[in-house]
C-alpha positions as CSV (number, residue, x, y, z in Angstrom):
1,X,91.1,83.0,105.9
2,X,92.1,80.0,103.9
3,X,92.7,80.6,100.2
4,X,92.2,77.9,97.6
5,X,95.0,76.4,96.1
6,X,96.0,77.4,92.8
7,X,94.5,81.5,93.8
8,X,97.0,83.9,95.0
9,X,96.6,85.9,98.4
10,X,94.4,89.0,97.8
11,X,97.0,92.2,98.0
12,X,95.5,95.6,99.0
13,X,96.5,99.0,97.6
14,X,95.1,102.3,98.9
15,X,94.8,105.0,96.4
16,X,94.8,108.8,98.1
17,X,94.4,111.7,95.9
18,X,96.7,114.7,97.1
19,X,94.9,118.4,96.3
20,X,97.0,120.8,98.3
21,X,96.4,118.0,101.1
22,X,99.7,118.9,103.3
23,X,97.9,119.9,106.2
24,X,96.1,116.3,106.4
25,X,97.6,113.2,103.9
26,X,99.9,112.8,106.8
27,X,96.6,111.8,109.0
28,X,95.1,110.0,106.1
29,X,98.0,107.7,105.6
30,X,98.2,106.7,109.2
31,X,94.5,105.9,109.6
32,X,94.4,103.6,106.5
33,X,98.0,102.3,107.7
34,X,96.5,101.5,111.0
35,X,92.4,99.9,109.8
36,X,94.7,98.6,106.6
37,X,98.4,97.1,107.8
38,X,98.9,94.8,105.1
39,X,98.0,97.0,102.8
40,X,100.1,99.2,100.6
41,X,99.3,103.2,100.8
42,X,99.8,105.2,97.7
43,X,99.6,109.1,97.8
44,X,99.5,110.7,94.6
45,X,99.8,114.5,94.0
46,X,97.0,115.9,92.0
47,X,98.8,118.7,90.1
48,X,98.9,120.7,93.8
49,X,99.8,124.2,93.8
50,X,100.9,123.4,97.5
51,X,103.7,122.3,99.3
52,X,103.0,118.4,99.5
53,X,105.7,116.4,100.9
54,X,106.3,112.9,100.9
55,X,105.0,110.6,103.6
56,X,107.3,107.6,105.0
């Protein structure tokens, strides 16, 4: 894709909502990583009573 001069590259960012999501973010993450490379993946914990844990 060729961008106009003077209009910065589109960047992506992937917002995923964590409820108690342990069991499956990790899954989630990779599927957007891998139909989404360049983009960046944010998971955010939605005041879980679970044990979320971060994903590299």
């Amino acid at each position: 894709m060729t961008v106009p001069r003077g209009i910065p590259p589109l960047r992506i960012a992937v917002l995923v909502p964590g409820y108690n999501a342990a069991a499956t973010v990790g899954a989630v993450v990779r599927n957007f990583r891998t139909a989404l490379p360049e983009a960046r993946v944010h998971v955010f914990d939605n005041n879980s009573s679970g044990a979320d844990t971060p994903v590299p």
